[in-house]
N, CA, C and O atoms as a CHARMM CRD file, in Angstrom:
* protein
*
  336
    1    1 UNK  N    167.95500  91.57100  89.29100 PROA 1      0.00000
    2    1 UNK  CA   166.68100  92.04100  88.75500 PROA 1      0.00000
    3    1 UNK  C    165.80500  92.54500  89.90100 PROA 1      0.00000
    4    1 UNK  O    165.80100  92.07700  91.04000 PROA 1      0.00000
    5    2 UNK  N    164.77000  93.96500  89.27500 PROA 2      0.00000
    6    2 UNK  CA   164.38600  94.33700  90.69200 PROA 2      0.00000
    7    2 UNK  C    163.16200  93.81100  91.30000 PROA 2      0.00000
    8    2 UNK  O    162.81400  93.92500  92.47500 PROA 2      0.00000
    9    3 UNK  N    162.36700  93.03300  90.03600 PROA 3      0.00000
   10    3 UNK  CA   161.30700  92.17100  90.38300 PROA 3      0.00000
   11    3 UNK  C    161.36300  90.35200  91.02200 PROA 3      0.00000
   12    3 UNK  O    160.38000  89.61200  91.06900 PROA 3      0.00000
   13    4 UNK  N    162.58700  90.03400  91.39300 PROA 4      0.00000
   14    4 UNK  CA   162.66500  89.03600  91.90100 PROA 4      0.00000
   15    4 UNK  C    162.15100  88.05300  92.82000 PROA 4      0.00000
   16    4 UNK  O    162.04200  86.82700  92.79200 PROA 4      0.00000
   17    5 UNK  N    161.80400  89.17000  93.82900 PROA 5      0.00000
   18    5 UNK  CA   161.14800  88.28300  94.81600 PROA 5      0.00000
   19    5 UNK  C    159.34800  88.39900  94.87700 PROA 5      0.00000
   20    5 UNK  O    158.99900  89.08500  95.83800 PROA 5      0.00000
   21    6 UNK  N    158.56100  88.03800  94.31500 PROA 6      0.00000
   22    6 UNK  CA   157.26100  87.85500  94.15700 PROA 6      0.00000
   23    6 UNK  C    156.51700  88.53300  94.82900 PROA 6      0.00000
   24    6 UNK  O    155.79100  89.46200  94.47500 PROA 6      0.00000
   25    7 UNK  N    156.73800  87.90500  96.23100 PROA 7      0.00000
   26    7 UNK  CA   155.65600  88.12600  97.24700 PROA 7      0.00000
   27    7 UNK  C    155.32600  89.35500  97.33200 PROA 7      0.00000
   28    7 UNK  O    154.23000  89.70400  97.77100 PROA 7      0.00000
   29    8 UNK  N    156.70600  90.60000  96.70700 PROA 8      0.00000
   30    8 UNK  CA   156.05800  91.76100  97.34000 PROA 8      0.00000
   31    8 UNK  C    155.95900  92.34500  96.10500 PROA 8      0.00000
   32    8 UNK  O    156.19000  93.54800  95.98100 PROA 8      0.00000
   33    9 UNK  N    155.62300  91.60500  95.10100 PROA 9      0.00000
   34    9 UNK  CA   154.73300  92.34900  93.88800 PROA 9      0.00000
   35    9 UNK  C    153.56200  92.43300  93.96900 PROA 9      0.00000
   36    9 UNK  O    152.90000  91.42800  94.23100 PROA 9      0.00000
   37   10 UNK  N    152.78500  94.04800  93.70100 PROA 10     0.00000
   38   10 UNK  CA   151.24000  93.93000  93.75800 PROA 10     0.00000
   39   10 UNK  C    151.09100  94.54800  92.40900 PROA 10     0.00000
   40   10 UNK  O    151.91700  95.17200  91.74300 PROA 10     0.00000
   41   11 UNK  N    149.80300  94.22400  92.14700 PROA 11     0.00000
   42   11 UNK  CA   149.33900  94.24400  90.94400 PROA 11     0.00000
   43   11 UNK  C    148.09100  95.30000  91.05700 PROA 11     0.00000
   44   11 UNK  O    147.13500  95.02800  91.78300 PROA 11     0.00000
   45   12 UNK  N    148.14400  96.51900  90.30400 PROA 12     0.00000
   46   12 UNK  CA   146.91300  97.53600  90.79900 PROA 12     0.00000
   47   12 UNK  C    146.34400  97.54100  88.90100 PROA 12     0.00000
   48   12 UNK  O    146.84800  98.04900  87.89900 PROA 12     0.00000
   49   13 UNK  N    145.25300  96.82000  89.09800 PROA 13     0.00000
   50   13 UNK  CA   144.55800  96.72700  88.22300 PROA 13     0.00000
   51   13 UNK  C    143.42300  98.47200  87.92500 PROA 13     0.00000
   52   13 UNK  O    142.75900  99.08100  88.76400 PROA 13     0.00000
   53   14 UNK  N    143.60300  98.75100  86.60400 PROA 14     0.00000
   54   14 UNK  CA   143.14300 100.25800  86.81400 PROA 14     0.00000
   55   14 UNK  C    141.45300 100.14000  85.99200 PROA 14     0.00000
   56   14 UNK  O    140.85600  99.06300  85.95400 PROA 14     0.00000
   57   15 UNK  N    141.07200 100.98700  85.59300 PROA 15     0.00000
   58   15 UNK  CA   139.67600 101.13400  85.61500 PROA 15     0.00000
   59   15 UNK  C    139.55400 101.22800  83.94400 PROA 15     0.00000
   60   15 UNK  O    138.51900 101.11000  83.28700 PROA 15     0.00000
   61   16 UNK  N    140.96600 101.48500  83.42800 PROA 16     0.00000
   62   16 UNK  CA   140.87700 102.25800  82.05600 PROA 16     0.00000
   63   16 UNK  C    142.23600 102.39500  81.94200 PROA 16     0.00000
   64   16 UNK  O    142.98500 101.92900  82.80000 PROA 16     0.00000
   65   17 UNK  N    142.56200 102.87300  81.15800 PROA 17     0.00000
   66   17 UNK  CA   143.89300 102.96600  80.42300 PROA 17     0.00000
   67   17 UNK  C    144.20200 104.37600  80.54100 PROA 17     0.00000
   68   17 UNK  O    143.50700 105.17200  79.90900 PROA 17     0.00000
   69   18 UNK  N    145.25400 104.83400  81.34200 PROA 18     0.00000
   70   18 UNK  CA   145.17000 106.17800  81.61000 PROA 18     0.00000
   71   18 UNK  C    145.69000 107.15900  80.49000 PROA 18     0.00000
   72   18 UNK  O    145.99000 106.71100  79.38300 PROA 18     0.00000
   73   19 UNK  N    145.76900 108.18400  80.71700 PROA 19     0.00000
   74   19 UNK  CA   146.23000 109.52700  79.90300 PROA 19     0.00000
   75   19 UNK  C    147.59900 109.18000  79.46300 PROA 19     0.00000
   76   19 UNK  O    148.09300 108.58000  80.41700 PROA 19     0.00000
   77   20 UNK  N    148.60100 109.26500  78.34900 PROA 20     0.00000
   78   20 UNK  CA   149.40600 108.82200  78.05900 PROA 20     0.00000
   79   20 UNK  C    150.27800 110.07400  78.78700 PROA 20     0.00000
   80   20 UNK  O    151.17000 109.92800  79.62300 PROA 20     0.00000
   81   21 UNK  N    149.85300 111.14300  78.32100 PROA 21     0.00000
   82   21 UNK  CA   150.68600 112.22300  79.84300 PROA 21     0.00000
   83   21 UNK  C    150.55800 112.40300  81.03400 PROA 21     0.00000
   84   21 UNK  O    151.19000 113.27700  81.62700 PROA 21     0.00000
   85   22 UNK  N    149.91100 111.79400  81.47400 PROA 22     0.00000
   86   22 UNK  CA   149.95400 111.08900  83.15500 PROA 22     0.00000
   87   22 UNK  C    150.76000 110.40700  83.42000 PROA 22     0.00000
   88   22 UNK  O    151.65900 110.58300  84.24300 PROA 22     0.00000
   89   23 UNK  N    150.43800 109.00300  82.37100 PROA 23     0.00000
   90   23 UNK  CA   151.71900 108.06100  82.92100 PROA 23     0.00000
   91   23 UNK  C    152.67700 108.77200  82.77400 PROA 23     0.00000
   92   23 UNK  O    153.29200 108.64200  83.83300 PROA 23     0.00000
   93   24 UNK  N    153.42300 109.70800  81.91300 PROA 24     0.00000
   94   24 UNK  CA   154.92900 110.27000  81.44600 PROA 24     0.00000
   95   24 UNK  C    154.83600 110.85600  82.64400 PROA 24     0.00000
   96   24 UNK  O    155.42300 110.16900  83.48100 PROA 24     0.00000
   97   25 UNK  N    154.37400 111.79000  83.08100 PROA 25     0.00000
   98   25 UNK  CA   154.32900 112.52500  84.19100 PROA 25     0.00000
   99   25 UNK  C    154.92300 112.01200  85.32200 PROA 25     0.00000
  100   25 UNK  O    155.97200 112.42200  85.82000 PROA 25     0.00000
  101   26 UNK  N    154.07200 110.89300  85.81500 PROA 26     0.00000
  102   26 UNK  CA   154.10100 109.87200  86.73600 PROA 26     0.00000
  103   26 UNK  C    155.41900 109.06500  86.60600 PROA 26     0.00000
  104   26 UNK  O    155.61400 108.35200  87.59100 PROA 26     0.00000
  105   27 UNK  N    156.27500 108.99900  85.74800 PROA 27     0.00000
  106   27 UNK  CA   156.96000 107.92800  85.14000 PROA 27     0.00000
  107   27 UNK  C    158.12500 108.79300  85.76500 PROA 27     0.00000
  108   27 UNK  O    159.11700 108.16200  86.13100 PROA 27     0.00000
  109   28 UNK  N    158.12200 109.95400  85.90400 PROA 28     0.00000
  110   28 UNK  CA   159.31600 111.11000  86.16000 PROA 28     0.00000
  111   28 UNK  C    159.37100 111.11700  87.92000 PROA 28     0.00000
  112   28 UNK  O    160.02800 111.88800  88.62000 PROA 28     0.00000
  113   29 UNK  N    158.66500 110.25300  88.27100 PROA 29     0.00000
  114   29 UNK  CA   158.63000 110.39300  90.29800 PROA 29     0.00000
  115   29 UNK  C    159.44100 109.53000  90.47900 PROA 29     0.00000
  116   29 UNK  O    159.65200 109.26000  89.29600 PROA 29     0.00000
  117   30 UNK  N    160.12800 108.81300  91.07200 PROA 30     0.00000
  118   30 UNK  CA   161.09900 107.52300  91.68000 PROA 30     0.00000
  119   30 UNK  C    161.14700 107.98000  92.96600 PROA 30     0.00000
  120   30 UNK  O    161.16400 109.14000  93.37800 PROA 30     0.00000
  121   31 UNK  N    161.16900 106.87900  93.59300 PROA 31     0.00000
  122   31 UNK  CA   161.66700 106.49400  95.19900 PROA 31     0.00000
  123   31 UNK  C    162.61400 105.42100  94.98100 PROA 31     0.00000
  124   31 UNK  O    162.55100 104.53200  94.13300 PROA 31     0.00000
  125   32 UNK  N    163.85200 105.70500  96.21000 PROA 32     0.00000
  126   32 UNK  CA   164.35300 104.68200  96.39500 PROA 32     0.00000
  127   32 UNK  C    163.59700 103.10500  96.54900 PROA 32     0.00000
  128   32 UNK  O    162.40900 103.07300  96.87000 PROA 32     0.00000
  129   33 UNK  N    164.16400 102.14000  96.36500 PROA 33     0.00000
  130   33 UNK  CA   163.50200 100.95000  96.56700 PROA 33     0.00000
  131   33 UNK  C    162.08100 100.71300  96.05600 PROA 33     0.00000
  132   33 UNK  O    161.26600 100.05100  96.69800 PROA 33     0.00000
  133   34 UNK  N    161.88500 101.13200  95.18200 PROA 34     0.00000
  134   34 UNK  CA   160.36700 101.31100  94.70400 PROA 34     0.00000
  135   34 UNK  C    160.51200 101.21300  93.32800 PROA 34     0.00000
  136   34 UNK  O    161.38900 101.87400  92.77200 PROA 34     0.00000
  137   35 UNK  N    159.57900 100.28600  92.53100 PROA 35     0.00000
  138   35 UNK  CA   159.72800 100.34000  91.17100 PROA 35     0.00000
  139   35 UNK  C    158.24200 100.06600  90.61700 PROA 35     0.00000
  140   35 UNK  O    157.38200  99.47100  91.26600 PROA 35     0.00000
  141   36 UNK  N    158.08100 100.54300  89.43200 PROA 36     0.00000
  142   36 UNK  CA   156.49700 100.71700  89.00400 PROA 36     0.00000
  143   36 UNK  C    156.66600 100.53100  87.16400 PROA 36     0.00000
  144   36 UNK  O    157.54000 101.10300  86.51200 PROA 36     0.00000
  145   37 UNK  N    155.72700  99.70600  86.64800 PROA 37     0.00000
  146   37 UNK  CA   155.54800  99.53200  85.47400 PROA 37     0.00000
  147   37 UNK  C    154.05400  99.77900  84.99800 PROA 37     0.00000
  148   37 UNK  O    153.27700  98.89500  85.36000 PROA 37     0.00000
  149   38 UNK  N    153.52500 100.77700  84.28000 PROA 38     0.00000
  150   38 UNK  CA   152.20700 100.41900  83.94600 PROA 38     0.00000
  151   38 UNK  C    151.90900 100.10600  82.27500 PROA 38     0.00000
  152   38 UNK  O    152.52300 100.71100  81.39600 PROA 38     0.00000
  153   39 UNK  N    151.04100  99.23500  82.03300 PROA 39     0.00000
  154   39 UNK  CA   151.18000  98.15400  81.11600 PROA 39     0.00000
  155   39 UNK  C    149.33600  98.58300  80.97300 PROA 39     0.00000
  156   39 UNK  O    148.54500  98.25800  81.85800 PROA 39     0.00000
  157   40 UNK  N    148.91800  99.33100  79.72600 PROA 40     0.00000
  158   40 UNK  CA   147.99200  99.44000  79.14200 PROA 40     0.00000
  159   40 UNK  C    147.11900  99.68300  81.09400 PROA 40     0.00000
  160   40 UNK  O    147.52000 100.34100  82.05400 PROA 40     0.00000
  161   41 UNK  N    146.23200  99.05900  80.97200 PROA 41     0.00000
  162   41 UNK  CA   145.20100  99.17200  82.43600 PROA 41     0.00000
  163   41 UNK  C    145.93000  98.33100  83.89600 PROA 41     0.00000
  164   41 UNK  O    145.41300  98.22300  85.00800 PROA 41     0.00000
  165   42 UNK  N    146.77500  98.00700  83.60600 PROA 42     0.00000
  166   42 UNK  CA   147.63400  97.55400  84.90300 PROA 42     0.00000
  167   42 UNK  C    148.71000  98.02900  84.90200 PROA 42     0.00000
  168   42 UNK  O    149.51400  98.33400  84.02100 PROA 42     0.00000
  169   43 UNK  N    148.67500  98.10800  86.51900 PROA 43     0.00000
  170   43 UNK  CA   150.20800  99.09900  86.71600 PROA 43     0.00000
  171   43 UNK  C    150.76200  97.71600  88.09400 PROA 43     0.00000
  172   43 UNK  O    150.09300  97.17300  88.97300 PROA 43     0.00000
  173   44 UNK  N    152.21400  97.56500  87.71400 PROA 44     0.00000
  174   44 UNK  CA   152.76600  96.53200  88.19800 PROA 44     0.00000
  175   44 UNK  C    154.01300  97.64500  88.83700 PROA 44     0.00000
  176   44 UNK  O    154.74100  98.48600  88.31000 PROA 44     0.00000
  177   45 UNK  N    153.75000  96.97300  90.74000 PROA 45     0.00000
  178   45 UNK  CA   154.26700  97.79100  91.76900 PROA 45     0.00000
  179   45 UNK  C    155.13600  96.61500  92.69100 PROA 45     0.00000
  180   45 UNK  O    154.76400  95.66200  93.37600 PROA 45     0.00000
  181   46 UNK  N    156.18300  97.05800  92.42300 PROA 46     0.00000
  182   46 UNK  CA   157.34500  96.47900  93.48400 PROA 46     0.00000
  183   46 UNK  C    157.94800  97.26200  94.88600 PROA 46     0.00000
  184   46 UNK  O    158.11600  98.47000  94.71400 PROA 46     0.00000
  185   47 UNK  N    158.19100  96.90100  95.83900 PROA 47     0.00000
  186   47 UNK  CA   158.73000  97.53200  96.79900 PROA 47     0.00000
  187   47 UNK  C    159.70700  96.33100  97.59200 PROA 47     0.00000
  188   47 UNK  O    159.23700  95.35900  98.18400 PROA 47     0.00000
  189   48 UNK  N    161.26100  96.66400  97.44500 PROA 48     0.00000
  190   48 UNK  CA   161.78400  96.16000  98.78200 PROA 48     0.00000
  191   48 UNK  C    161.31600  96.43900 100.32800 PROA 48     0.00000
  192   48 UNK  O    161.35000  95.50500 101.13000 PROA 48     0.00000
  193   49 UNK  N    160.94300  97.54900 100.67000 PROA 49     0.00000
  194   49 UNK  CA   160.64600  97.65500 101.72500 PROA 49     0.00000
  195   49 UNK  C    159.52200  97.03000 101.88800 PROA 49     0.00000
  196   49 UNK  O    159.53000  96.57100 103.03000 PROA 49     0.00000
  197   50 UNK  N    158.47800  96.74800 101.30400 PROA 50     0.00000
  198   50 UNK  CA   156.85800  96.58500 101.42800 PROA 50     0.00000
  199   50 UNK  C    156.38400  97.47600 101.56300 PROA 50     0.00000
  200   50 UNK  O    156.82600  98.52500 102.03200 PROA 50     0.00000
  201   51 UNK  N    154.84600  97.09600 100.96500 PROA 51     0.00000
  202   51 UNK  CA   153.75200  97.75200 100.84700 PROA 51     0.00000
  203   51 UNK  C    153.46100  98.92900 101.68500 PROA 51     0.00000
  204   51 UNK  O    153.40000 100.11500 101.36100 PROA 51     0.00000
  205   52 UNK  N    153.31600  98.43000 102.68600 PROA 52     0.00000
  206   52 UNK  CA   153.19100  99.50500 103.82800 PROA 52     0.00000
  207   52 UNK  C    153.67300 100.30800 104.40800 PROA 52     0.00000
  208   52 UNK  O    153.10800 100.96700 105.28100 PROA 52     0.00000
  209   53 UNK  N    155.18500 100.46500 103.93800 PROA 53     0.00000
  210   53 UNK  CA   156.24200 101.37200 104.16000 PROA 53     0.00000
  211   53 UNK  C    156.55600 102.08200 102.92300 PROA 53     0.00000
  212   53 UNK  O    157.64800 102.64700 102.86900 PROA 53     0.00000
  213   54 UNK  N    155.86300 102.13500 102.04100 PROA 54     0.00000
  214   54 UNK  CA   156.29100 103.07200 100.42300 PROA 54     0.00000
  215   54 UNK  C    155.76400 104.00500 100.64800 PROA 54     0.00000
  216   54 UNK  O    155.13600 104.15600 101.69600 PROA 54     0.00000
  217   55 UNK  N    155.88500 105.10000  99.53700 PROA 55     0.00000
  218   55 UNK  CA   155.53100 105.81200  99.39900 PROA 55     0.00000
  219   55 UNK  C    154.76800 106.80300  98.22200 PROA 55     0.00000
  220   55 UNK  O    154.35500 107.95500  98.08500 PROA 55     0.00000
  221   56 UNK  N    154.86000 105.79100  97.63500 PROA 56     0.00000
  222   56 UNK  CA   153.51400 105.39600  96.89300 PROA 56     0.00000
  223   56 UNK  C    152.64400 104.78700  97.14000 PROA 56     0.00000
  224   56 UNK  O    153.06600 103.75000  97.65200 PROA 56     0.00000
  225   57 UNK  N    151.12700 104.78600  97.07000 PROA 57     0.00000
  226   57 UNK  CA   150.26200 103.45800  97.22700 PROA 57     0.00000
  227   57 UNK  C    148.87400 103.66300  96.18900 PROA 57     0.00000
  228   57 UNK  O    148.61700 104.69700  95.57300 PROA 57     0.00000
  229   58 UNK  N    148.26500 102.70900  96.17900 PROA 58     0.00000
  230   58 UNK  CA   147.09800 103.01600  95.05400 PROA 58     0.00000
  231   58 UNK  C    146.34800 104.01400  95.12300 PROA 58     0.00000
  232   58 UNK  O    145.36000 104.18900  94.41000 PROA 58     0.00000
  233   59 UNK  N    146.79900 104.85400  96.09800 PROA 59     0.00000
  234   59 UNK  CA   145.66000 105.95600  96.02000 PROA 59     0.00000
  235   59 UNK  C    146.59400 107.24100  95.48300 PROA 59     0.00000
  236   59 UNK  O    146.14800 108.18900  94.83700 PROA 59     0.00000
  237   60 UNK  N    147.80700 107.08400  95.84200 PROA 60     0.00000
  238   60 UNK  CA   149.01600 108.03100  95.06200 PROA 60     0.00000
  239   60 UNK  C    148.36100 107.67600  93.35000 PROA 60     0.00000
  240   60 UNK  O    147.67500 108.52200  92.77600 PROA 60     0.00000
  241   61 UNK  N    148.60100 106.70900  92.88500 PROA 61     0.00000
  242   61 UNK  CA   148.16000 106.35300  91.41500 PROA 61     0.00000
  243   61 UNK  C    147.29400 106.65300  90.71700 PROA 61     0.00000
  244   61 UNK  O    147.29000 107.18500  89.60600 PROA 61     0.00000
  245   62 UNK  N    146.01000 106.09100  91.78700 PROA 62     0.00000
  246   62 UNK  CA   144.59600 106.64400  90.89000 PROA 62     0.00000
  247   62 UNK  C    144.99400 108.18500  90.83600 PROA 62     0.00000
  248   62 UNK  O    145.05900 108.61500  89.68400 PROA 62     0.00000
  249   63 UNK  N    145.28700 109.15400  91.89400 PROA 63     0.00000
  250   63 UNK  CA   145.02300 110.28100  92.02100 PROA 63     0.00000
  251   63 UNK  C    145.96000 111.21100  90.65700 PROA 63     0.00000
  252   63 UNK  O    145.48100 112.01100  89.85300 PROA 63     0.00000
  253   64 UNK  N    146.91000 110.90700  90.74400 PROA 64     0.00000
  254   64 UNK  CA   147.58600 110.78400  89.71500 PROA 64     0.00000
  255   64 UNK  C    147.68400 110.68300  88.35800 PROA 64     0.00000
  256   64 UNK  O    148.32200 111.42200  87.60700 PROA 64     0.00000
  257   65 UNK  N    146.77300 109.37700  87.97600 PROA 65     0.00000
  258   65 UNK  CA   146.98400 109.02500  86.82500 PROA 65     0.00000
  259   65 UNK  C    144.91900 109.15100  86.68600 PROA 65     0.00000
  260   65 UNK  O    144.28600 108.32600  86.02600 PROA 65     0.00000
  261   66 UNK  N    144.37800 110.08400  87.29200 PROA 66     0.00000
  262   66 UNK  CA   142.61600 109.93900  87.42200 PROA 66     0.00000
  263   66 UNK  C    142.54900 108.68300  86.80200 PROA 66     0.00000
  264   66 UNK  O    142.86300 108.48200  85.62900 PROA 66     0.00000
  265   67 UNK  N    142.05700 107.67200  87.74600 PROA 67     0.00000
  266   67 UNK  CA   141.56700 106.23300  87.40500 PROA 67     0.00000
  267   67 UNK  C    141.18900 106.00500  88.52700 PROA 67     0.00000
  268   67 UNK  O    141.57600 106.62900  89.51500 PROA 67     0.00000
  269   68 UNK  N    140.30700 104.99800  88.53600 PROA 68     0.00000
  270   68 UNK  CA   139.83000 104.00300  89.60400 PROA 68     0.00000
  271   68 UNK  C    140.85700 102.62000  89.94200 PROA 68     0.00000
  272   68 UNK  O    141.53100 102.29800  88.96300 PROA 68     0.00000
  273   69 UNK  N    141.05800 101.80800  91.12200 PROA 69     0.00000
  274   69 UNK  CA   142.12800 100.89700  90.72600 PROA 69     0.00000
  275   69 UNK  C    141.91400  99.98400  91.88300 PROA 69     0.00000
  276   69 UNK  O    141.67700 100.34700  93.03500 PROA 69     0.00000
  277   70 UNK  N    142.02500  98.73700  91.44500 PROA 70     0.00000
  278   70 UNK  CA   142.29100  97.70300  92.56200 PROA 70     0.00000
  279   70 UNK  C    143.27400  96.98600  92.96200 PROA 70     0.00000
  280   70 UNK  O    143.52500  96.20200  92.04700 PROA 70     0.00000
  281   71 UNK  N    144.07700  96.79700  93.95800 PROA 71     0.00000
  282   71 UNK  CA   145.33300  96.30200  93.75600 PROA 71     0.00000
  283   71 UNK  C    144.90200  94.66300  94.95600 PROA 71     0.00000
  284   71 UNK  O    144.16900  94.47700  95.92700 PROA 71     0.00000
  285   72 UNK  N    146.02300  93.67100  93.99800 PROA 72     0.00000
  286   72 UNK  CA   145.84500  92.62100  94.83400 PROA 72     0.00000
  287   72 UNK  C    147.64100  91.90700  94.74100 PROA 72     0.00000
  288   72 UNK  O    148.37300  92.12600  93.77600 PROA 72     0.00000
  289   73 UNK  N    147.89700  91.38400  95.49000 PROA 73     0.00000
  290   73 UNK  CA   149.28700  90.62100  95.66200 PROA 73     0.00000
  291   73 UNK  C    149.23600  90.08600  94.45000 PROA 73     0.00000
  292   73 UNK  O    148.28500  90.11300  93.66900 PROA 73     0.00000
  293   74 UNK  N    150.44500  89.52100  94.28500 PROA 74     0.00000
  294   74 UNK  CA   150.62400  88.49200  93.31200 PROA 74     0.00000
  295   74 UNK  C    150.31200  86.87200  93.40400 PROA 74     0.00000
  296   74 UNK  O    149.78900  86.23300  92.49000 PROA 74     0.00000
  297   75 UNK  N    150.68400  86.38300  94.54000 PROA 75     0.00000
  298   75 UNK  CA   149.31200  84.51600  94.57500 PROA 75     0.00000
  299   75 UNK  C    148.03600  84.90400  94.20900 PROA 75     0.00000
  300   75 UNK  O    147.40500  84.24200  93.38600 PROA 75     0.00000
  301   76 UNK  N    147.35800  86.38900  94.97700 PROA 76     0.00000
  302   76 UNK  CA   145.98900  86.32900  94.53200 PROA 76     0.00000
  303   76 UNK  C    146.06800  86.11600  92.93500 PROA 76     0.00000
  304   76 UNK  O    145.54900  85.14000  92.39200 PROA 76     0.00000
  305   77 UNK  N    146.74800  87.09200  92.25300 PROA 77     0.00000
  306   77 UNK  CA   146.63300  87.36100  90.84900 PROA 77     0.00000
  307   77 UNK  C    147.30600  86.18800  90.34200 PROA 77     0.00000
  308   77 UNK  O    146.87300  85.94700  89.21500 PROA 77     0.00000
  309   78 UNK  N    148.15600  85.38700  90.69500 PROA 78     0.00000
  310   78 UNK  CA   148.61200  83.82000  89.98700 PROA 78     0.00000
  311   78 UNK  C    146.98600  82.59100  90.41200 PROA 78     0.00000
  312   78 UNK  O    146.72000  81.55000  89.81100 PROA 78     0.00000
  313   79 UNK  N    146.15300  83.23600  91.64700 PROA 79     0.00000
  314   79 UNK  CA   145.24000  81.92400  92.15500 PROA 79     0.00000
  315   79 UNK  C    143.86200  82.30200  90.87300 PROA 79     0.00000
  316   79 UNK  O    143.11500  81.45600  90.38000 PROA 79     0.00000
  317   80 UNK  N    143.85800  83.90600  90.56100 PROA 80     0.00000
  318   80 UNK  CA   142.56700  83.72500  90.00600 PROA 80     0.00000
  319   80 UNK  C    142.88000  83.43300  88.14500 PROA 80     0.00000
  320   80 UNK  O    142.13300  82.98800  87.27300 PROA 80     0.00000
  321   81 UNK  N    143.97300  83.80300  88.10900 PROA 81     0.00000
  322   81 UNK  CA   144.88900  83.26200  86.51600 PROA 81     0.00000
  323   81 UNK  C    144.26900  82.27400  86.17400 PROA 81     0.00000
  324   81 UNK  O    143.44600  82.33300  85.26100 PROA 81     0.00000
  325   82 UNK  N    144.62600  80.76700  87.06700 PROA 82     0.00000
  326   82 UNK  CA   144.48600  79.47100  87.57100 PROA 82     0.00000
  327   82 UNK  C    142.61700  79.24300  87.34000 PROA 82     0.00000
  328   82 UNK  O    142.16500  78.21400  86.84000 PROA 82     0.00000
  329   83 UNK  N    141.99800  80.05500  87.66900 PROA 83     0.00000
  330   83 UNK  CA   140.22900  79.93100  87.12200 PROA 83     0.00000
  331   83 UNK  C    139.98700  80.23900  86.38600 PROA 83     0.00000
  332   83 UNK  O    138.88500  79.93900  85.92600 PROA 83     0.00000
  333   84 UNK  N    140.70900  80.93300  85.84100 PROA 84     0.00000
  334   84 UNK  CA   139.89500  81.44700  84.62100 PROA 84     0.00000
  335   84 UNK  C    140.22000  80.15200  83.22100 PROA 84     0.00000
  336   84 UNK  O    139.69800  80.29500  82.11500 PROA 84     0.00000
């Protein structure tokens, strides 16, 4: 499975629910080692390589899919789960 290892799941929380032909659009790009799900206003981003070596990043997305977006790891997004 390609979401297995956690740590290098980030979670880019979006502003709004984008254009349903954006995402299709968007849905048609792939990179090796790179996998992307977006789920109503969150778009859920995997990378074997990490973050910082993709080639995608949240600003590929917003620009993309016009949205605003915040992205945080996954402990952040399991620590603030946990408060609410």
């Amino acid at each position: 499975m390609f979401f297995q290892k956690k740590r290098k799941l980030k979670v880019i929380l979006l502003n709004k629910i984008p254009d349903a032909n954006l995402v299709k659009e968007i849905d048609k790009t792939t990179f090796e080692n790179e996998k992307f799900s977006i789920v109503k206003d969150c778009l859920y981003f995997y990378s074997l390589i990490g973050y910082g070596r993709t080639k995608f990043n949240m600003n590929t997305f917003e620009k993309k899919l016009n949205v605003s977006a915040t992205l945080r790891n996954y402990n952040t997004i399991k620590i603030l789960l946990e408060l609410v």
